[in-house]
N, C-alpha and C positions, 0 to 999 in steps of 0.2 A: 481505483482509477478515477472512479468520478472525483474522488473528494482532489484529484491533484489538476483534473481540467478546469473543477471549480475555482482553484486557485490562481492557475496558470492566468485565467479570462478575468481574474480578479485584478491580479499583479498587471497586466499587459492594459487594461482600460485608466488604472490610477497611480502606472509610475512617471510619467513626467509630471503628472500635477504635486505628488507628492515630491519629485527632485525638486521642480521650481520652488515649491515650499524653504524648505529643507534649504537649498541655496539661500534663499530670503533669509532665512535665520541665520545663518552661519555665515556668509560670505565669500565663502570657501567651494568652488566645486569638489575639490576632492575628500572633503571633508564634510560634504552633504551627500555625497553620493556613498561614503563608509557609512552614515546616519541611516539611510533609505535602507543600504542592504542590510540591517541591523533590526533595522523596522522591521521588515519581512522575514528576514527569518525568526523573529517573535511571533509573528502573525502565523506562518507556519506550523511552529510548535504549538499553536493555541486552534489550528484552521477548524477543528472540529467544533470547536464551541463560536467561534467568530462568523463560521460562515452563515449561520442562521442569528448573527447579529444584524439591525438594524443600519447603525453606521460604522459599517467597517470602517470604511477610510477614515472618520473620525477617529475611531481608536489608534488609529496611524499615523494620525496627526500628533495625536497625545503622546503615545511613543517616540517619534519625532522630537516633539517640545523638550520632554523630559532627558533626551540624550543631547539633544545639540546644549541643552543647559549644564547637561553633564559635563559636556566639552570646554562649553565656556568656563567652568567653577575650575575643572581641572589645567586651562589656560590661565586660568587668575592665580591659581596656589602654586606651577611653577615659575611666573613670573615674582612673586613675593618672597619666593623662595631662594630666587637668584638675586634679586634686590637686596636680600636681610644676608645675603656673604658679603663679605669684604674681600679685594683683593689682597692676594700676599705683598707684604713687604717688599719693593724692588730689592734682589740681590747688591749686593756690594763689589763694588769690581774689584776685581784678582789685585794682590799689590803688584807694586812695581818691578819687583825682582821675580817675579814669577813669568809678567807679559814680559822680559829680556830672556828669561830663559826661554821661554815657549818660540821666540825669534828667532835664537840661536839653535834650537833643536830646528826649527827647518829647513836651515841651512844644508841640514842633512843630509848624505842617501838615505833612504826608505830605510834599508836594510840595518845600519848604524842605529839609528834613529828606534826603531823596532826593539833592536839589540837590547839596547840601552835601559826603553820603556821597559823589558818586562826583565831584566835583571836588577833595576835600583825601584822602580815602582811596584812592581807584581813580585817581586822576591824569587824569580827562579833560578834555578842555578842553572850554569853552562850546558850543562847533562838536559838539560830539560828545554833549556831552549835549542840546544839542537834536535832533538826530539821533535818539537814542533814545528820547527821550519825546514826538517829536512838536511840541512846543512850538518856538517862535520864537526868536532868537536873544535878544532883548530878554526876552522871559518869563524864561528860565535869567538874566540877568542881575540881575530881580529878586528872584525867587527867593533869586538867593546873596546879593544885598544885605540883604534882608528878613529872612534867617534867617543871617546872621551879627550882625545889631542883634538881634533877638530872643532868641541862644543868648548874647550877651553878656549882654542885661538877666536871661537866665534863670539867666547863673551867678551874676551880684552879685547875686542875689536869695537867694540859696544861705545858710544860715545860717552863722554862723560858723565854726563846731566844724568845718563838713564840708568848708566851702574850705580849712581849714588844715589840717585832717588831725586836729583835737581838740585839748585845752587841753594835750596834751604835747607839742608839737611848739611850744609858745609859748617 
């Protein structure tokens, strides 16, 4: 018990001199105040040999020193680290018969539209998409019938320029 009063009266006489510190090097209060509790609990794990040292808070200091520099090496190497990436390549935008179908699909019901997506792009069959949505075998078959006439009328509906790709592609 003594050796924790000892400490207590240690910790409680030298921690805002030691935050102000700590602040002063780092900038950071919350990053001086991680520093301090980090100090001390070193100081802690050592209290039996520290406490019948000279200058504790010096050694506190040093501790201190040596982690807020730690922080700072370790703020310098992920900044260098992000510097030496390059960004990706901008993507290339979708061609042009793709943004007309993508317009003409939403012209859609939800439900058409759905249909659609996961019988020609997900590959499933009737049997399975009625499975997932619930619906009847017959419903999914209208569905796809309904919204392949409707994504037809909504491509020929398409102005010209954009079904062809524009007047240089004539």
């Amino acid at each position: 018990m003594a050796d924790s009063d000892g400490f207590d009266t240690f910790y409680r006489g030298t921690t805002p001199r030691l935050l102000r510190y700590a602040y002063g090097l780092t900038a950071d209060l919350g990053e001086a105040q991680d520093i301090v509790q980090e100090a001390y609990a070193r100081a802690w794990q050592r209290w039996r040999r520290l406490r019948d040292c000279d200058d504790r808070e010096g050694w506190l200091r040093l501790v201190v020193d040596r982690l807020a520099t730690d922080s700072w090496r370790r703020l310098l190497v992920r900044r260098a680290a992000i510097t030496r990436r390059t960004p990706p390549p901008p993507a290339l935008p979708p061609p042009e018969d793709v943004i007309v179908l993508i317009e003409a699909l939403r012209t859609l019901p939800f439900a058409h539209r759905r249909a659609l997506a996961m019988f020609y792009l997900l590959d499933r069959s009737i049997t399975d998409i009625a499975r997932e949505t619930g619906a009847s075998l017959g419903t999914v078959k209208s569905w796809l019938s309904r919204g392949r006439d409707a994504l037809a009328t909504a491509l020929r509906d398409q102005p010209e320029e954009a079904s062809t790709g524009g007047s240089d592609a004539r």
